[in-house]
N, C-alpha and C positions, 0 to 999 in steps of 0.2 A: 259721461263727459262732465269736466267742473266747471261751476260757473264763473265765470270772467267778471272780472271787476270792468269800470270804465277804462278802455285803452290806455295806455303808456306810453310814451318814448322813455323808453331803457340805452345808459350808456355804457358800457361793461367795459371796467379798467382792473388789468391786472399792476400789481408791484410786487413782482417776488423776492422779497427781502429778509433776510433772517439773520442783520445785522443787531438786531436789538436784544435778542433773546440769546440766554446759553445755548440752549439745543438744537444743531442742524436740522434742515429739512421742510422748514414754513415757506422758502423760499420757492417749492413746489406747488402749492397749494392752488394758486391761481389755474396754473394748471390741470388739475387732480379734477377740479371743481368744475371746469371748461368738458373737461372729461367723461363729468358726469352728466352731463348733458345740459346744463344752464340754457344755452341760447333755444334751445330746441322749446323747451320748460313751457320756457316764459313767454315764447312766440304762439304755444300752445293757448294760452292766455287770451292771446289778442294782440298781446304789446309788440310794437314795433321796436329789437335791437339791434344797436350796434354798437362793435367790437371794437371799441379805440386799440386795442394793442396794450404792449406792457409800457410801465415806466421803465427808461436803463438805468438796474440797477449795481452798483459794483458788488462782488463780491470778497467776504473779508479775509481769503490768503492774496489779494493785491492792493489791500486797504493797512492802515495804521491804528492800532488799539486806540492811541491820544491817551486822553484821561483817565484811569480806570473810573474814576467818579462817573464819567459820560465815554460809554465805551462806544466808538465808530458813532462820534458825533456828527462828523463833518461830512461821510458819504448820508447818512441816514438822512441829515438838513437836506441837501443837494436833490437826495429822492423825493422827499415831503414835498421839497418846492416846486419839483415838477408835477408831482402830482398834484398838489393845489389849484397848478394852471390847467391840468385837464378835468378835474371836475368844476373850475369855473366856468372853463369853453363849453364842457356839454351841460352846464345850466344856460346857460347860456343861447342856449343853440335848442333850447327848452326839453331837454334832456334829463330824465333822473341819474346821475351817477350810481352806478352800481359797484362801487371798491371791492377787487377781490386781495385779499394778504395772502399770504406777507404775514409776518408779528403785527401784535397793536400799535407798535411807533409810528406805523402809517396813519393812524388817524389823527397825529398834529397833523399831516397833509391835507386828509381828504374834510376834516371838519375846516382845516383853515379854509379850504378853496370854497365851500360852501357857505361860511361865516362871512368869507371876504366878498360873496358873490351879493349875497344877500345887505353888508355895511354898507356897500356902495350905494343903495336902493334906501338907505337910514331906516331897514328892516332887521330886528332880530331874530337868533336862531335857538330853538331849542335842542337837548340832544338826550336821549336816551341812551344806557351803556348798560350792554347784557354780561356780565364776567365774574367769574368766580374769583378774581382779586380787584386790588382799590384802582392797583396805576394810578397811585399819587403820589410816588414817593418822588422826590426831589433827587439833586446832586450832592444836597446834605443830608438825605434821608435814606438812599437804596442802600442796601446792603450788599448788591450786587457790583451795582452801575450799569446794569441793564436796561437801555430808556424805553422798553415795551412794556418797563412800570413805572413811566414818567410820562406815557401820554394824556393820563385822563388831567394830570394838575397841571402840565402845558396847555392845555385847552383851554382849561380855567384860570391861568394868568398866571400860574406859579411855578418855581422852579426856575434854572437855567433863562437866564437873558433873549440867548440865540433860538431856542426852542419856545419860548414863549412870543419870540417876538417874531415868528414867520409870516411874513404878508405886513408887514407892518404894523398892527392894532391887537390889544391886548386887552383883554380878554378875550379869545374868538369868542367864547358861549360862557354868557355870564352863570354863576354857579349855583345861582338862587332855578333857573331855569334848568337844570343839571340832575337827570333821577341812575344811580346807580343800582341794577336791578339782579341781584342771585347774588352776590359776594359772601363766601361763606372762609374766608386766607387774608388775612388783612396782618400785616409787619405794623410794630406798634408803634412808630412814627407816622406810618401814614394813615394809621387811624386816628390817631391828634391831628392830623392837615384835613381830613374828611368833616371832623367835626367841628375845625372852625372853617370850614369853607364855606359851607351857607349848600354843599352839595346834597341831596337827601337820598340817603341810605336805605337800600328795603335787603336784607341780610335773608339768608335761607329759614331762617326764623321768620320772618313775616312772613313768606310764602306759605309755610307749613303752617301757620295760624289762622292767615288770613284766605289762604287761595292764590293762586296768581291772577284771577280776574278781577278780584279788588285792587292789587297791586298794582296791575297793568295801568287799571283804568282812573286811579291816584295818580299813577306815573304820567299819565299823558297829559292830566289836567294843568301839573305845574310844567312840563317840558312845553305847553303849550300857553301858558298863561303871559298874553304879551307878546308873545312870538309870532311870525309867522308861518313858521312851520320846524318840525325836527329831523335831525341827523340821527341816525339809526345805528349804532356801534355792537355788532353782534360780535363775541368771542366766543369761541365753538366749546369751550372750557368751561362756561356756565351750566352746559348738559353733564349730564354724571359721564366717567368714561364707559360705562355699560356702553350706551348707545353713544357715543360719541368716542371711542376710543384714539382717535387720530388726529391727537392735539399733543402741544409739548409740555405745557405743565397742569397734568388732568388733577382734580381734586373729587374724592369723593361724597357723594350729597349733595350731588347736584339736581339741577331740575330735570325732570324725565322728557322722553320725545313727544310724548303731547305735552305735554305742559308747554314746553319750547314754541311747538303749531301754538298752541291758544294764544301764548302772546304775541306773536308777528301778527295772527287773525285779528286780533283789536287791536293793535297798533296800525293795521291795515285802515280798520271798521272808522278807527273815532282820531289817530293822530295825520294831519299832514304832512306824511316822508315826502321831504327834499331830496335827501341825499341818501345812502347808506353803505357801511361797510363789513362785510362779514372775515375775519380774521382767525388765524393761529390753526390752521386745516394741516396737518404734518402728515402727507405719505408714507414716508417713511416707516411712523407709530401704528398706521390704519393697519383694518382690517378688510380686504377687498373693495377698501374704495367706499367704505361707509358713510366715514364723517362726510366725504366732498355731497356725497349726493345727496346725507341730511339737510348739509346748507344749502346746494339747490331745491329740496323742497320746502326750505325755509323762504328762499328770495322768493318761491312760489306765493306762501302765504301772508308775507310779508305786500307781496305787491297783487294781490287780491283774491288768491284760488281760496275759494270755499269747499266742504266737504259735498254741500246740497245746494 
């Protein structure tokens, strides 16, 4: 039997969304995930959850392209903003939010509702982001106009007006405070926006140099320095697709499935998660339900199971 960290209150919010991204099918994920057993997991644990239910999300043959710059800008806000108010309520309500995606566009939501939960308290938030790309590209910088690579520099106060400015206050998570961890696909505008953001970089090169236990525990010092605690931004894309085949846009050379354990284990061990969200789970791409039940045994180690 594993040993249990100190109890929880876990608040498990789906957003099946996969207006952000080219490729159908993220929009499952929440689902897939539920499926593989998450609430059972984590109750295994100790922690006490529950199931807020989904955000309503539109889907995009009853939605409007808009922009190509900012594609399904307006359902994708309207999601974010719900979401925001439900992982403010279950902070609230002293609750870890547990975000399941949906694409990454969800986490202008799920970080603003935590940011915004925390501004009100004139506390800061730090935020770790596990992903094989930057998600910093702008409405002057995507090559796409796909905003599930416009959420990390929405976070961080850039880009788009209406996406930066959700909840009112901007910056949610100031950028000095901000570690992006496994990027190994960066478009070469938004590695110019990365490198003057003040955001700090650990690329698949520093992993393989340094380990991910130095990285991690780097990571957590500046996500924490100042803060009162971090937002957790997991993209199932930062595993290689070996073990993670069931995402939309896989990249080769990625971190392996332990590797993945060790860092939610110290981010468990030495960072204060507030919030977190785990993202870009595609059915459709899996293989018997693989990726979903990785990421449940990630929100396992993420929220305390140890091996001994």
């Amino acid at each position: 039997m594993p040993a249990a960290s100190k109890n929880k209150r876990v608040a498990v919010i789906g957003i099946p969304i996969d207006l952000g991204a080219s490729r159908r099918g993220v929009d499952m994920g929440p689902s897939a995930i539920r499926v593989a057993g998450l609430e059972a997991r984590l109750e295994q644990l100790g922690h006490n959850v529950v199931d807020y239910g989904d955000v309503d999300v539109m889907i995009p043959e009853t939605q409007e392209v808009g922009d190509t710059r900012l594609k399904y800008k307006k359902p994708i806000l309207a999601a974010c903003a719900e979401l925001a108010k439900m992982v403010e309520q279950s902070l609230t309500e002293g609750r870890i939010p547990l975000v399941l995606g949906g694409d990454h566009s969800i986490t202008i939501g799920s970080a603003a509702g935590s940011a915004t939960f925390f501004h009100k308290r004139n506390e800061k938030l730090g935020l770790l982001w596990f992903d094989a790309h930057g998600d910093a590209n702008t409405d002057e910088t995507s090559p796409s106009g796909n905003i599930h690579g416009m959420s990390l520099a929405a976070t961080c106060g850039l880009g788009d007006k209406d996406l930066v400015g959700l909840n009112g206050h901007s910056p949610k998570i100031d950028p000095r405070n901000v570690v992006l961890i496994g990027v190994r696909d960066l478009d070469t505008e938004e590695r110019k926006t990365l490198k003057k953001s003040g955001v700090t970089v650990y690329t698949m090169r520093d992993i393989d140099e340094r380990g991910m236990r130095d990285v991690v525990e780097e990571a957590v010092r500046i996500a924490g320095d100042g803060t009162v605690g971090v937002h957790l931004s997991f993209d199932l894309d930062v595993v290689d697709p070996e073990d993670a085949p069931g995402t939309g846009t896989p990249v080769w050379g990625g971190i392996t499935y332990r590797e993945a354990h060790l860092a939610m284990e110290i981010c468990a061990d030495r960072a204060n998660i507030v919030s977190m969200d785990f993202v870009e789970v595609n059915p459709v791409l899996d293989n018997q339900n693989i990726t979903a039940i990785l990421t449940t045994e990630l929100a396992q180690s993420a929220l305390g199971k140890t091996i001994y």
